[in-house]
DRENGU-548873 format. One record per residue (C-alpha): x, z, y; residue number from 1. Coordinates in steps of 0.02 Angstrom, whole numbers. Example, Ala and Ser with C-alpha at 12.3 -4.5 7.8 and 13.67 -1.06 7.14 Angstrom:
residues 2
{u 615; w 390; v -225; nr 1}
{u 684; w 357; v -53; nr 2}
This chain:
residues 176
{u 283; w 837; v -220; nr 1}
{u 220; w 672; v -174; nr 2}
{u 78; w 721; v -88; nr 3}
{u 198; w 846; v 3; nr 4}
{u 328; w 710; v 39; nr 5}
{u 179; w 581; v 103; nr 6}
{u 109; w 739; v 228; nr 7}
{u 303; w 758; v 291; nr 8}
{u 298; w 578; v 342; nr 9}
{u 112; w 565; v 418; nr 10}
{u 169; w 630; v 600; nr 11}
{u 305; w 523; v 633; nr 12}
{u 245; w 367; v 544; nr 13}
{u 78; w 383; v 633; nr 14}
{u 175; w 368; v 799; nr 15}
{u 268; w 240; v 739; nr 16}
{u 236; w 77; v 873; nr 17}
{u 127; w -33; v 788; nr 18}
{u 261; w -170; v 812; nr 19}
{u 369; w -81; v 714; nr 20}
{u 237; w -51; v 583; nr 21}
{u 207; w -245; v 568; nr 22}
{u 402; w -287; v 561; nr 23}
{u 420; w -182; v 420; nr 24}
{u 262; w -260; v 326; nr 25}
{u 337; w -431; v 354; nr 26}
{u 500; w -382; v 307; nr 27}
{u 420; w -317; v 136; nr 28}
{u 315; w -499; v 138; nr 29}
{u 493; w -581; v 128; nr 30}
{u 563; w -475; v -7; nr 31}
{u 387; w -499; v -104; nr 32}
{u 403; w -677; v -79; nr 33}
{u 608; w -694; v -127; nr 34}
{u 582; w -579; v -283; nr 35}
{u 386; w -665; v -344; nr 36}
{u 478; w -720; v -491; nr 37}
{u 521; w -556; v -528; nr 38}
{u 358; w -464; v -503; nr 39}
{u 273; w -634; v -597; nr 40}
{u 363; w -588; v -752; nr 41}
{u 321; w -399; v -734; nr 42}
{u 134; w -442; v -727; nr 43}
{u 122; w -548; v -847; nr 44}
{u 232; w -420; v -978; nr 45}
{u 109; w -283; v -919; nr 46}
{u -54; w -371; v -928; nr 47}
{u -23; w -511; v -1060; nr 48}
{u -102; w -634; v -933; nr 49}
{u 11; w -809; v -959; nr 50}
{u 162; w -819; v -841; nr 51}
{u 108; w -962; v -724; nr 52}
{u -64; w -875; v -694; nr 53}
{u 60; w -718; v -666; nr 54}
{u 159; w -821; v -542; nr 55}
{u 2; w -931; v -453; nr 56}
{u -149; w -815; v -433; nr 57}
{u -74; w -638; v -444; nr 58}
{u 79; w -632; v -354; nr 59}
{u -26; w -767; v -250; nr 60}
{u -138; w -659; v -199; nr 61}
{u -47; w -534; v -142; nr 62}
{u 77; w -629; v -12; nr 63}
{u -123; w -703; v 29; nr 64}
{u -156; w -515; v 80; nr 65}
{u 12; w -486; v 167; nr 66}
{u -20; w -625; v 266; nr 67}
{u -231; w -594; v 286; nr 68}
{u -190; w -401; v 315; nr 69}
{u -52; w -463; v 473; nr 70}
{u -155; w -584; v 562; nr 71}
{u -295; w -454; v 584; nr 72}
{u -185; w -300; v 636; nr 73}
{u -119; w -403; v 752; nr 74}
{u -288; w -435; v 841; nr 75}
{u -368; w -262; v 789; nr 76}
{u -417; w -152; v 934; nr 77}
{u -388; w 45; v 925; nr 78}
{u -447; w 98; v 1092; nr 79}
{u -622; w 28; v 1126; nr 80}
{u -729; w 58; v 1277; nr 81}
{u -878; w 174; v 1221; nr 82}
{u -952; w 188; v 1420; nr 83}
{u -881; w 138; v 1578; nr 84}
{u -797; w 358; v 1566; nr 85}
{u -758; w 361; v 1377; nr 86}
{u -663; w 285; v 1208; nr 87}
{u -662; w 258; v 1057; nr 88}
{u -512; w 296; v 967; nr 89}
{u -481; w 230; v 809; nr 90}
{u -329; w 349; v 723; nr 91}
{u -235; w 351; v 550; nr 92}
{u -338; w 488; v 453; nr 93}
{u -181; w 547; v 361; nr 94}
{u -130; w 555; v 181; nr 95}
{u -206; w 427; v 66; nr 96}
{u -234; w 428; v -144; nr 97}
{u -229; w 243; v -198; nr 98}
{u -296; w 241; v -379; nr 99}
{u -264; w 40; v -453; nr 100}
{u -371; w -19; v -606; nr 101}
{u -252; w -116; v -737; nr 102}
{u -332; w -282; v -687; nr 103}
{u -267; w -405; v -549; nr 104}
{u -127; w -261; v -496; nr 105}
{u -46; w -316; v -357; nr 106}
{u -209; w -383; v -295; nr 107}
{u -284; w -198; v -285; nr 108}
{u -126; w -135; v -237; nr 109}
{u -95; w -233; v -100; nr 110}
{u -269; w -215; v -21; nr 111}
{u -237; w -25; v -12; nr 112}
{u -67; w -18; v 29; nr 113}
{u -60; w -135; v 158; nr 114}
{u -198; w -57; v 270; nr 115}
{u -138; w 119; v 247; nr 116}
{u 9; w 57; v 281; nr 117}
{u -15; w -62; v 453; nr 118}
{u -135; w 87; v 524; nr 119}
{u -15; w 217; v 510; nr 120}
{u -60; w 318; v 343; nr 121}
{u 49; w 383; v 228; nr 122}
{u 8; w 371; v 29; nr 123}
{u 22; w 386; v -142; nr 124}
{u 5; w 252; v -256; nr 125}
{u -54; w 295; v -441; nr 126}
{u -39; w 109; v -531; nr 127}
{u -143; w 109; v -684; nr 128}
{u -42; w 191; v -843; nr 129}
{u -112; w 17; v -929; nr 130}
{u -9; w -98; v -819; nr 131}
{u 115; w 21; v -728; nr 132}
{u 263; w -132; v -705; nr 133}
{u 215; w -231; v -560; nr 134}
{u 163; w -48; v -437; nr 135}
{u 356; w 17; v -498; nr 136}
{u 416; w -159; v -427; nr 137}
{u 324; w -158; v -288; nr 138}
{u 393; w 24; v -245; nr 139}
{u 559; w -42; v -241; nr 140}
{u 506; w -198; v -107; nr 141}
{u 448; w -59; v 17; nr 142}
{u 622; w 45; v -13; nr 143}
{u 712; w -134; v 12; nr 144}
{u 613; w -166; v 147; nr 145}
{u 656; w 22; v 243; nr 146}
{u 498; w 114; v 260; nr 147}
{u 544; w 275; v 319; nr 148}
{u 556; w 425; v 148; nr 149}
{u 367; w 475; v 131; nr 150}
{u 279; w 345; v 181; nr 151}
{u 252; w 249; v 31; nr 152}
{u 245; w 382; v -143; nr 153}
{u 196; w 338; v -321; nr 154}
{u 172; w 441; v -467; nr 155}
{u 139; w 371; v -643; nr 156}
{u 5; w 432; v -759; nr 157}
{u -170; w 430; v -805; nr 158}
{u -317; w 459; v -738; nr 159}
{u -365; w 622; v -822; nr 160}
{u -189; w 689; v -775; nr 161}
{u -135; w 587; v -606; nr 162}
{u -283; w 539; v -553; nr 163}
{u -406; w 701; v -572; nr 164}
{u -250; w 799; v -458; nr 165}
{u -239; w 661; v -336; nr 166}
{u -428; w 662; v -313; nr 167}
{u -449; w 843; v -304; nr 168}
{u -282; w 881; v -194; nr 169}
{u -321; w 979; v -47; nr 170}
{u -187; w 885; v 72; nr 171}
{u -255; w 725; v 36; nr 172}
{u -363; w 673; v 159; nr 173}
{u -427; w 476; v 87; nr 174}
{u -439; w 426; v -90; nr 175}
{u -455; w 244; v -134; nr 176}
């Protein structure tokens, strides 16, 4: 269903104006950064790792790569000259599987999300089943923040269960 509900949303999103694309990344940037306390305490309940490592390096890292992932969409070009009578087009490829280890969550989170994301992919997120807290958090930024239904999916589980289907799934067209 998630896969189903992430193809749904690949035409439209991937026609969505790239400005719009970025707004709605910054707007999820603000509600990252308003509720880092929040997703601090989540990691650190997940992952054991002491709160003010939670709320310095992790949730650090990923407003680092909300910012880092901005500035370079902003300058990246999609159309490039190939020959004075042809382009290169650089398009969305579709449906993406993004498959997080337990370790630095939001970190690997947000440097698949993000991209897929700003270029116009839709996803599914599958958080590891070790540390599941911070990728059900983040979930609820990007409805906050108004990403159209299907753009942003997650499904809970393991790897042998989630992971294997997500991998294998004939609709998916990226896994990460």
């Amino acid at each position: 269903a998630a896969v189903d509900a992430a193809r749904a949303a690949f035409p439209s999103w991937s026609q969505t104006p790239r400005a719009e694309r970025a707004a709605l990344i910054k707007k999820l940037g603000e509600i990252y950064k308003a509720r880092s306390e929040e997703m601090a305490q989540a990691m650190s309940m997940e992952m054991g790792a002491p709160i003010e490592m939670s709320r310095s390096s992790q949730v650090g890292a990923g407003m680092w790569h909300i910012g880092g992932f901005l500035k370079a969409f902003e300058k990246f070009d999609f159309e490039r000259d190939f020959s004075a009578t042809e382009k290169t087009l650089l398009e969305p490829i579709g449906v993406c599987a993004l498959i997080t280890p337990w370790n630095w969550p939001m970190n690997q989170i947000m440097l698949k999300a993000i991209p897929a994301m700003a270029t116009g992919c839709t996803m599914v997120l599958k958080p590891s089943e070790v540390a599941p807290l911070s990728g059900l958090l983040f979930a609820e930024f990007v409805h906050e923040a108004g990403f159209p239904a299907g753009v942003f999916n997650l499904v809970n589980g393991d790897g042998a269960g989630v992971g294997s289907q997500l991998s294998a799934h004939p609709q998916v067209d990226m896994v990460s």
